[in-house]
N, C-alpha and C positions, 0 to 999 in steps of 0.2 A: 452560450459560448460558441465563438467562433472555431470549427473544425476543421476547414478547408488547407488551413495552415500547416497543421501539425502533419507527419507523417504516419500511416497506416500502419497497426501491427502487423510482423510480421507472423502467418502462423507456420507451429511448429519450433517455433524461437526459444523458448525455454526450456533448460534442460531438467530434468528430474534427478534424486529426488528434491523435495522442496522445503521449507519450512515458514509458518504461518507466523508472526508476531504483529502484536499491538503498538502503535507508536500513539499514544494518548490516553491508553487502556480505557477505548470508550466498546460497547458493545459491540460495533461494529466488527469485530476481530471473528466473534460467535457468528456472525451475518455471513462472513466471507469461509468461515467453517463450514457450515450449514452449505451453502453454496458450491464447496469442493466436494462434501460429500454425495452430494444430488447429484453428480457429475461422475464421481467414483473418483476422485483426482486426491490419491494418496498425498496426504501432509502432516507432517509432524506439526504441533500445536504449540506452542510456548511462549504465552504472553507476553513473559518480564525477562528474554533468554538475553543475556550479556555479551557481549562482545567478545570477552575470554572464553564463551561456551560454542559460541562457533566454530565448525570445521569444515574443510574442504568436503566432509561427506557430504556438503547440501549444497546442491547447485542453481538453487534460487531460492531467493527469499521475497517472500508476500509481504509489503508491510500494510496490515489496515490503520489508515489514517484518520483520527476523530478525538477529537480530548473531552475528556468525562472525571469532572471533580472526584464523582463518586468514586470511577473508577482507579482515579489516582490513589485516594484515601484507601479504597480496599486492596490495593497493592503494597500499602503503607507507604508513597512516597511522592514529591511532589511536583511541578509543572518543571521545573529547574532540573532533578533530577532527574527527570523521564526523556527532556530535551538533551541530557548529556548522553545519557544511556541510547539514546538514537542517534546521535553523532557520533558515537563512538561504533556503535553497531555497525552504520553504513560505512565508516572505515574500513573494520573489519573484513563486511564484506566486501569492500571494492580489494581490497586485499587478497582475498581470495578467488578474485576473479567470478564472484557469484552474480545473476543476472538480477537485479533487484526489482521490483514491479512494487508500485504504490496505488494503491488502491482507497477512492474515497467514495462508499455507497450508501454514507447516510444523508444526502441532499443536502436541501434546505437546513433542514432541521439539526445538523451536526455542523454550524456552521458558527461562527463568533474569534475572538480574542483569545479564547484557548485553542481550542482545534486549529486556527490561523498559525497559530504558533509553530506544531507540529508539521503541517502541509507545509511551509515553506522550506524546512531541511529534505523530508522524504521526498517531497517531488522532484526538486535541483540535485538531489543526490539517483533519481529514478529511470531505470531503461525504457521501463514501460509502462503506462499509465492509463490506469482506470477507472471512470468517473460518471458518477451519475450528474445527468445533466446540470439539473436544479439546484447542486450543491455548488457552481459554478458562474452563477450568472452575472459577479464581478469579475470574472476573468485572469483571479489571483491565479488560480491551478495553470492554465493558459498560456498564462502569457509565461508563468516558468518554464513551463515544459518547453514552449516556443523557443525562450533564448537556449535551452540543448537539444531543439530536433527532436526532441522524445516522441517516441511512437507511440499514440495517444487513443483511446478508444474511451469513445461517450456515449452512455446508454441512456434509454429513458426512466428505465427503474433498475433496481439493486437486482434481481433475479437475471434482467436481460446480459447481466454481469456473466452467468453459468456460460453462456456464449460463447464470449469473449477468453475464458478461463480455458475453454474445451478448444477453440482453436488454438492457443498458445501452445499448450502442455502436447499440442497433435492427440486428443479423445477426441 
């Protein structure tokens, strides 16, 4: 994926506190947990949190991006439903003025007709974007983020993510 285009995170840019959610409920959500914690970067956690559960108390929200049948099904609910519950979320939060950040760190391998589904609302809805390389080498995530300028950061694996995470939050 071509970088040169997008603009550079800004660090220090996101404000605390934060809160983590799934937009596909694929593992991925756990990755980017794992990830905050190795960092010390306080987040509240809540995979399936609604739009009506949102408030002003959070001033950024993580969304991990990746769809997982399994993970749908053990959420009890399904590809349609989880795409509504993200749409509606990211209303929420642009409503509250909350800084959004979309996050795709499962590569290659988290990539298809389901997860495609969920990337194309969280990124066009996304301030700031972060992306393992390899998960991108159609240029979907790319070229959305392109047509809003989004400040865009590409790594070569999911860990080099704690980086990216640690200059934003100013750790």
């Amino acid at each position: 994926a071509a970088t040169g285009d997008l603009p550079a995170i800004t660090p220090g840019s996101c404000p605390l506190p934060a809160i983590l959610t799934s937009v596909g409920q694929s593992a991925d959500v756990d990755i980017v947990a794992t990830h905050c914690k190795k960092i010390k970067l306080d987040v509240y956690q809540n995979n399936t949190i609604k739009a009506e559960e949102l408030s002003d108390k959070y001033k950024t929200i993580i969304l991990a991006v990746g769809g997982s049948n399994k993970g749908l099904g053990a959420a009890g609910i399904d590809a349609d439903q989880e795409l509504a519950r993200t749409d509606a979320l990211i209303a929420k939060a642009k409503e509250l003025g909350m800084t959004i950040i979309a996050m795709h760190v499962g590569g290659a391998d988290r990539r298809g007709t389901l997860s495609d589904s969920f990337i194309r609302p969280a990124f066009a809805a996304a301030d700031i974007a972060i992306i393992v390389e390899s998960g991108d080498s159609d240029n979907l995530m790319h070229d959305i983020l392109a047509g809003n300028s989004t400040p865009t950061a590409y790594v070569a694996k999911s860990s080099a993510a704690r980086d990216v995470l640690k200059s934003l939050f100013g750790l």
